[in-house]
PLY file of the C-alpha trace (Angstrom):
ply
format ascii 1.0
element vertex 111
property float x
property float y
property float z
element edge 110
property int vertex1
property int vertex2
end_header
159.91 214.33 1.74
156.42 214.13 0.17
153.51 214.28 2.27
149.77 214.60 2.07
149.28 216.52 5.08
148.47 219.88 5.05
151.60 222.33 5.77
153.06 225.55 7.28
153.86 228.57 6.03
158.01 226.97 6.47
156.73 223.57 4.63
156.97 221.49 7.28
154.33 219.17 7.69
151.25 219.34 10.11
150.10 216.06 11.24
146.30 216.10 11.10
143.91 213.41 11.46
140.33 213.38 11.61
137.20 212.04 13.93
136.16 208.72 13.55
132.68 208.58 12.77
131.43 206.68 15.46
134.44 207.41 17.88
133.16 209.36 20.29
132.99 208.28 24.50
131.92 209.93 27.38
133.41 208.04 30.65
131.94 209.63 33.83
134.35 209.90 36.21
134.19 209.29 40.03
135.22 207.56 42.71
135.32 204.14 41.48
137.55 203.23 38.14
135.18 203.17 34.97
136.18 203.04 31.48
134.72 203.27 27.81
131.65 200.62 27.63
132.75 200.43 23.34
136.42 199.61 22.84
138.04 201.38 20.29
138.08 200.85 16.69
141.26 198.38 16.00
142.01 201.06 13.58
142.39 203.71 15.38
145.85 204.71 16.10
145.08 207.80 17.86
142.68 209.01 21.14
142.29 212.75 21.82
140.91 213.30 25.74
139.82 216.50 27.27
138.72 216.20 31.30
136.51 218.61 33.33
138.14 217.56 36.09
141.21 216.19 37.40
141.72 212.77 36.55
143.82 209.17 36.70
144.01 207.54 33.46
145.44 204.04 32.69
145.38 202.19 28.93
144.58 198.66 28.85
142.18 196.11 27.29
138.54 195.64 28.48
139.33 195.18 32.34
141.56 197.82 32.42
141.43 199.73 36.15
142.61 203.28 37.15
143.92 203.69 40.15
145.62 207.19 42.37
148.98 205.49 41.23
148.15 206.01 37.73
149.41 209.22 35.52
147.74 212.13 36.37
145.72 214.20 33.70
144.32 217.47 34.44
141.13 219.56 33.90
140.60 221.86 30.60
143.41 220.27 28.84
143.03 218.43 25.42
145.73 215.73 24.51
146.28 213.15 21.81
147.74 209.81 22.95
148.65 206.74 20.41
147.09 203.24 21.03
149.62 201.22 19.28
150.99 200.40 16.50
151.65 197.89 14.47
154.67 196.65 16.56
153.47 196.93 19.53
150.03 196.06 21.57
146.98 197.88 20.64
145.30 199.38 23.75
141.20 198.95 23.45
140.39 201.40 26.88
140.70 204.13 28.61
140.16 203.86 32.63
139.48 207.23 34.40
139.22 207.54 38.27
138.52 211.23 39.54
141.26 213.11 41.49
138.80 215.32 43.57
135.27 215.68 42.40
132.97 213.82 39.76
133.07 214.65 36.31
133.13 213.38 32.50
136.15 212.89 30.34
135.15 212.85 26.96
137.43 210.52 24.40
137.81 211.34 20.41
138.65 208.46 18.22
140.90 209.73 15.39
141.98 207.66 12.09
0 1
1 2
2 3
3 4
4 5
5 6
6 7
7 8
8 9
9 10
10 11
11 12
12 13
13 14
14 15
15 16
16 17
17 18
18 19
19 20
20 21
21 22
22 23
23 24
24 25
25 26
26 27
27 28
28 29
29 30
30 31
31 32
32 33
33 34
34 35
35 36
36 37
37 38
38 39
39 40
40 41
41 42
42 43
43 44
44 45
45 46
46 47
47 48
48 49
49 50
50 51
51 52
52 53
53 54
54 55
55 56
56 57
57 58
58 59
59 60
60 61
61 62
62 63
63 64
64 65
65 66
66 67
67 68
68 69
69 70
70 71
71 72
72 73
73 74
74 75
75 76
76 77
77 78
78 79
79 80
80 81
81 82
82 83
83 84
84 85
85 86
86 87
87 88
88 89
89 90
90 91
91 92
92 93
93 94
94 95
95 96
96 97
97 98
98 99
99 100
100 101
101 102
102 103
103 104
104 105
105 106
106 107
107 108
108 109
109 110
């Protein structure tokens, strides 16, 4: 199949997207639930996060809440997650509550 995506040395396609200008979030992290003050582009399909330190992280629309029940995301890892697509709800926030000690996740907005 035809793509425009760049490809590997086999052909097979490598799914890159870029930054969105204007699509970067810093969400400090700590013992109460916070979440990005700017809600994402309704274009933008993809997030990327990276964490300095262990975190809970929900999706949601502007009163989103994280909570200990929430999935767990670790420290030093960076991760793409989708927002939605076109048949399903588009998710506007990230909410990030710390696991053990205060820190910053930092969010990518990718088109």
């Amino acid at each position: 199949m035809p793509t425009l995506m760049p490809t590997d040395i086999n052909d097979n396609a490598i799914p890159a997207l870029r930054l969105r200008a204007s699509g970067a979030h810093a969400i400090a992290a700590g013992a109460t639930s916070a979440r990005n003050a700017t809600a994402f582009n309704a274009e933008t399909r993809v997030v990327s996060l990276y964490a300095t330190v262990p975190v809970y992280v929900k999706f949601g629309n502007a009163s989103v809440t994280a909570t200990a029940s929430d999935h767990y995301y670790p420290a030093g890892l960076y991760y793409d997650f989708a927002l939605g697509g076109d048949q399903t709800g588009h998710y506007t926030h990230v909410a990030v509550l710390r696991a053990s000690a205060d820190g910053t996740v930092y969010v990518s907005e990718k088109e």
